[in-house]
N, C-alpha and C positions, 0 to 999 in steps of 0.2 A: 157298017153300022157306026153312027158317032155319037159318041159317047159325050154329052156336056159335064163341066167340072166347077163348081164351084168357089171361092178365093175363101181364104179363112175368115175374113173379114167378115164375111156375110154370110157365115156359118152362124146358124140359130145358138144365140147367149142361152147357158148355163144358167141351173138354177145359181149356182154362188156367184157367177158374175152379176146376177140380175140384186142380188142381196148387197153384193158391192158396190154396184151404182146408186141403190135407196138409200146407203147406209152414208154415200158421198155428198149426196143431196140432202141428206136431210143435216149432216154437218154443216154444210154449206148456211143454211137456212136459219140454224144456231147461230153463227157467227155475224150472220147479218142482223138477226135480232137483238144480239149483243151489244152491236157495234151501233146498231139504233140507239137503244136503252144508254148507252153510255153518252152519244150526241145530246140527244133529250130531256137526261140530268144535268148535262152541260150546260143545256139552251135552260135549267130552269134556275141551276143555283150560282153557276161564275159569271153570265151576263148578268144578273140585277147586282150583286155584289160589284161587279168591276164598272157599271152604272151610277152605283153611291157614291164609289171610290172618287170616281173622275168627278161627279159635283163635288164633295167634300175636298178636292184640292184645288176646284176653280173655286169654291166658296173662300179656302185659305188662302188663294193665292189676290183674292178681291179683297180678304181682309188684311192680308201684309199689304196691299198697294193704300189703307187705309190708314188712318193713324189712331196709333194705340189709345183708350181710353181708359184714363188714371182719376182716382182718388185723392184730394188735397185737404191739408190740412195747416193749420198755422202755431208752429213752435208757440207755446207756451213758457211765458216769462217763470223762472222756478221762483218758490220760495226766496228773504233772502236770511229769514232765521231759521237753521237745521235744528232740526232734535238730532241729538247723538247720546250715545250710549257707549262709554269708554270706561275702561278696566282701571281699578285703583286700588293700592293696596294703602290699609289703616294702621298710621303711626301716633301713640300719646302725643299730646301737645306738649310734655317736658319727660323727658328720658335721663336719666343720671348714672353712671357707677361711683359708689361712693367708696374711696380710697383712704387709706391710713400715713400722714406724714408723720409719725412719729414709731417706732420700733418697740414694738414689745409684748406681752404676752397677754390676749383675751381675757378678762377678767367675768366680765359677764354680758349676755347680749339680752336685748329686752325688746325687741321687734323682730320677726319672722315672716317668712313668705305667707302672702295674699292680708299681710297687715293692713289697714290705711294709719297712713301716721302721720301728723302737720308738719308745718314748716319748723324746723329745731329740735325736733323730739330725739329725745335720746335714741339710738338706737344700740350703741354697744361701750363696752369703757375696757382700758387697756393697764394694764401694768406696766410700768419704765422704769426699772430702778437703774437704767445704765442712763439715761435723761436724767433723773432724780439725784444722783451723784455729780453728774455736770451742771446743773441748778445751784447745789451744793457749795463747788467750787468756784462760779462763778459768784456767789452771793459773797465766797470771803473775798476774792481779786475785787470785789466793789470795794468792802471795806477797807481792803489794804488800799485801795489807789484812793478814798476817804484821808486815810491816814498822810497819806501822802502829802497830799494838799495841805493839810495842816500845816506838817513839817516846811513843805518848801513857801508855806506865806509867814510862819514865823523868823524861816533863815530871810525871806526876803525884810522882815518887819526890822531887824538886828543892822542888816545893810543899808537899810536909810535910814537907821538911827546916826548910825557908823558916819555914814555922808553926811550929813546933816552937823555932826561935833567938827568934821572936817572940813568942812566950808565956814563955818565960826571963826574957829583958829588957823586958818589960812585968811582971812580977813583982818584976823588981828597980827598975823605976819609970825604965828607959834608952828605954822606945818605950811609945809612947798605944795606948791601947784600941782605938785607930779602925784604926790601922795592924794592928795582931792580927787584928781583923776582918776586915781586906781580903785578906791570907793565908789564913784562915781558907774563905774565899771562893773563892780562887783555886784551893785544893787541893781544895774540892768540884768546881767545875767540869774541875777535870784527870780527878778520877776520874770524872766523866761520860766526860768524852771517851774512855778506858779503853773504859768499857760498849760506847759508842757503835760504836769500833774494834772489839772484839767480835763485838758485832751484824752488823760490816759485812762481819766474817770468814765467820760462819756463813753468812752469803747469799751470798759468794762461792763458798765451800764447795758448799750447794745445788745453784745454780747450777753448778756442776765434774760435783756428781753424777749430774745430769740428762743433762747433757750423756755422761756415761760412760753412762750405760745406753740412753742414746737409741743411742750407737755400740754399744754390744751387741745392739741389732736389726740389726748390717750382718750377725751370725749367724742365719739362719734355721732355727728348730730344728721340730723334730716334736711337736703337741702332744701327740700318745698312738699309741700304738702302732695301727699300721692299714698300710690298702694306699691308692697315691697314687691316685686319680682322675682327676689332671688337672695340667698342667705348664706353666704361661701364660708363659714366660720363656725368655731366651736370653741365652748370653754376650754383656755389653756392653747389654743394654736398661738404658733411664734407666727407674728406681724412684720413683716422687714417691707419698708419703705420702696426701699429700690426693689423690689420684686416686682410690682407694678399688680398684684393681684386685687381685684372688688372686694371689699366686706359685704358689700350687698349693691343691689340693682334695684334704684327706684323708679315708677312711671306715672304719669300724674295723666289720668284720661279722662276728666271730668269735660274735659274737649277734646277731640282728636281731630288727626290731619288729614287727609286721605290725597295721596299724589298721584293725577293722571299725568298722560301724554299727548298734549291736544296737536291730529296734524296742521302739516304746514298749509295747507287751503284755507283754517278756520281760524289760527293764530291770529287774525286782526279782529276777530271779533271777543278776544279774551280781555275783558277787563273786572278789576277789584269791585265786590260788592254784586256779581254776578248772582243771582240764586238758582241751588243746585237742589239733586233727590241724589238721597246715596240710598242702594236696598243692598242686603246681603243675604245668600240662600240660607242663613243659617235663622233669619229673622221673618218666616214666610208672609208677604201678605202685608208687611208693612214697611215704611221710607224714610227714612230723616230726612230735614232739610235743614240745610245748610247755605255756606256763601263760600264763592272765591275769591280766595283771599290775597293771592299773588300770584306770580311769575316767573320764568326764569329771565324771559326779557332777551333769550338766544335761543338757536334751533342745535340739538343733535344731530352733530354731519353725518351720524351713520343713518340713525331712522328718523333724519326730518320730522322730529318733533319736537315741541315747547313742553319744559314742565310745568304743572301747574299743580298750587294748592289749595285744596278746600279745606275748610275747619267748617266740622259737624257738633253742636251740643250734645252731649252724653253724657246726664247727669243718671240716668237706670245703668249705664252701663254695660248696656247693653250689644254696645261695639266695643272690641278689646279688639287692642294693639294686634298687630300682624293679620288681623282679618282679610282674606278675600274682597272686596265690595265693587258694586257696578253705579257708577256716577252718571245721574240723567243730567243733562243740560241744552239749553239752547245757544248756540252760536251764531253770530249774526254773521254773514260774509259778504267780503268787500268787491266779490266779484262776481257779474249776472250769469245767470247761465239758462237755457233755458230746456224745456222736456217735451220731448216727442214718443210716440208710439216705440217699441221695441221693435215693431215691426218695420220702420222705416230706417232703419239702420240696416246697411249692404256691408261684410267684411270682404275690401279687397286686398290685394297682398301688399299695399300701401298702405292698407288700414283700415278701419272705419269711415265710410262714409254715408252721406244721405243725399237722397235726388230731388231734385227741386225746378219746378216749372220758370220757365222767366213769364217777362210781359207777353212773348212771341208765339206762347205756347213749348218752347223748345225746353229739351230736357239739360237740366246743368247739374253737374256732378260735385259736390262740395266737399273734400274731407274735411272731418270732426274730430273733436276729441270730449273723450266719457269721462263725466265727471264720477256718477255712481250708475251702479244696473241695478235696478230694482227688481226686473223681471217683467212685467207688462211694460216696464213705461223707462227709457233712457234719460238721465241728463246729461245734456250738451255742458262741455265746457268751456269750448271755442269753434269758430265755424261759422257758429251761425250770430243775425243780427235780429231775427223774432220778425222781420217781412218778411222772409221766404213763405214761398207756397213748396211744402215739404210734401211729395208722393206718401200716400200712407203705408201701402205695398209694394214699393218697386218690382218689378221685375228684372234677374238677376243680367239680361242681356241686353238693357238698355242703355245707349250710348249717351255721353255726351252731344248734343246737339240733335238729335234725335224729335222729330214733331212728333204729340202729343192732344190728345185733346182731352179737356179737362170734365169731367161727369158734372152737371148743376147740382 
């Protein structure tokens, strides 16, 4: 009897194997659906993007082989009269301290702070009786050197009497030669002494006059018409000369000065007779005018400036000395300059410059130098000669010698 046997192989699958094979296939089945679905988002969104891509860098690469097209413009000639507006501070037209040459004790004062007082007006009177005493004795040394005089023209008047009987009688051969002589002698030296007496008057005199006018400072007067500033004194304070102390501080503002610093770019157009605006914030709303009135005619090595002075009429009064104040003027300048867009200025680590086309189209690179930045708009100081064709917007990577084409 034979028996047939089977291989395992081919032994009838199991339910769970037959579960293991659906469950392999239909993985399977995922994966390739998967691996579709990821192709086919592929095929819809990185080909057309990597399709832009590549035009957009043959489009770039046809416009870099092109040449760049630029925006021209033509430097404008500036101005050559600025307005400026420069800081000034306001001084009286006559400032004084009035000081005491003579010593001695306040008697009374008759003017006081924010007085206006004229030219001589009293302002204070002093007591001197140590001046009053040397007044005194100087008045008798006059008299005695008076006296004086007297005496040595009457001794001279006796000695050319004297000479005079002895030249008689030496003619009549009653007195010698020798004796004439010595008369002779004695009446020169009388009229020395005459001279001498003189001399000794006039220095007493001097002396008398000094003395009187030193006692004419115990009047303290006004030296010019103004308002008192300031009043350092009191009935009975001691006055000593050499102390060097003010009785009072006078300022006369019926005009004032006001001293700017004009720079050194505008200093040739500063001259006399200029007309100026002075305003001050404490005056809202309204300007004086005035004129420039001088110079210094030299520059300040440190800040390169010129001073200058204005005088403003101030009969209200209404600028007082030490004021703040802002001076308008125009200045005419001696040098061209001319103004371009803000825009067209490139800062390289050279400096400032501006790009400018030539006849060829080619790009040429000028450095400049700024006169002012306004903010829109540059002045040139040097650089340029006003025909260039100045780029309005350079662009920051543009070469010298670089082709260009210009927009109509």
């Amino acid at each position: 009897m034979t028996v047939s046997t089977l291989p395992p192989e081919s032994a009838a699958p199991s339910s769970l194997d037959v579960a293991r094979s659906s469950r392999r296939r239909s993985g399977r089945r995922w994966v390739a659906l998967g691996i579709g679905s990821v192709a086919l988002l592929f095929a819809i969104g990185y080909l057309p993007r990597q399709a832009r891509r590549s035009s957009l860098a043959a489009q770039a690469a046809q416009i870099a082989r092109e040449p760049a097209q630029v925006s021209v413009i033509s430097p404008v000639l500036a101005q050559t009269k600025r307005p400026l507006l420069l800081p000034g501070s306001i001084l009286p037209l006559e400032q004084a301290k009035v000081y005491s040459r003579a010593n001695g004790y306040v008697r009374a004062w008759h003017a006081d702070m924010g007085d206006h007082v004229e030219a001589g007006a009293l302002l204070a009177e002093l007591d001197t009786p140590e001046l009053d005493r040397e007044i005194e004795q100087a008045r008798a040394s006059l008299a005695q050197a008076d006296v004086g005089i007297l005496q040595a023209r009457a001794t001279l008047a006796y000695s050319i009497s004297t000479r005079e009987r002895y030249l008689s009688l030496t003619q009549l051969g009653l007195s010698s030669q020798q004796e004439l002589e010595e008369r002779k002698a004695q009446a020169n030296v009388d009229a020395a002494k005459v001279r001498v007496a003189q001399t000794e008057r006039s220095a007493r005199a001097a002396q008398l006059s000094r003395l009187q006018q030193l006692a004419s400072f115990a009047r303290v007067l006004a030296p010019f018409a103004g308002t008192v500033a300031a009043r350092n004194i009191e009935r009975g304070t001691l006055i000593s000369a050499a102390a060097g102390t003010p009785l009072f501080e006078i300022v006369a503002a019926s005009s004032v000065r006001v001293f700017v610093q004009v720079p050194q770019s505008l200093v040739q157009g500063v001259r006399s007779g200029l007309g100026v605006r002075v305003e001050v914030n404490e005056v809202p709303g309204e300007s004086f005018a005035g004129n420039l009135t001088r110079s210094a005619g030299a520059l300040d090595p440190e800040s390169r400036t010129m001073r200058a002075e204005v005088q403003v009429p101030n009969p209200e009064g209404k600028l007082l000395p030490g004021m703040y104040a802002s001076v308008r003027l125009e200045l005419e300048s001696a040098r061209r300059s001319y103004v371009v867009p803000a825009t067209a200025i490139l800062q390289r680590k050279t400096g400032p410059v501006v790009v400018t086309v030539d006849g060829e189209a080619r790009v040429r690179v000028l450095p400049v130098e700024i006169e002012r930045d306004s903010g829109a708009e540059i002045e040139i100081r040097s650089g340029l000669t006003g025909s260039e064709r100045v780029i309005r917007a350079p662009a920051p990577d543009l070469v010298d010698g670089a082709l260009v084409s210009v927009a109509s």
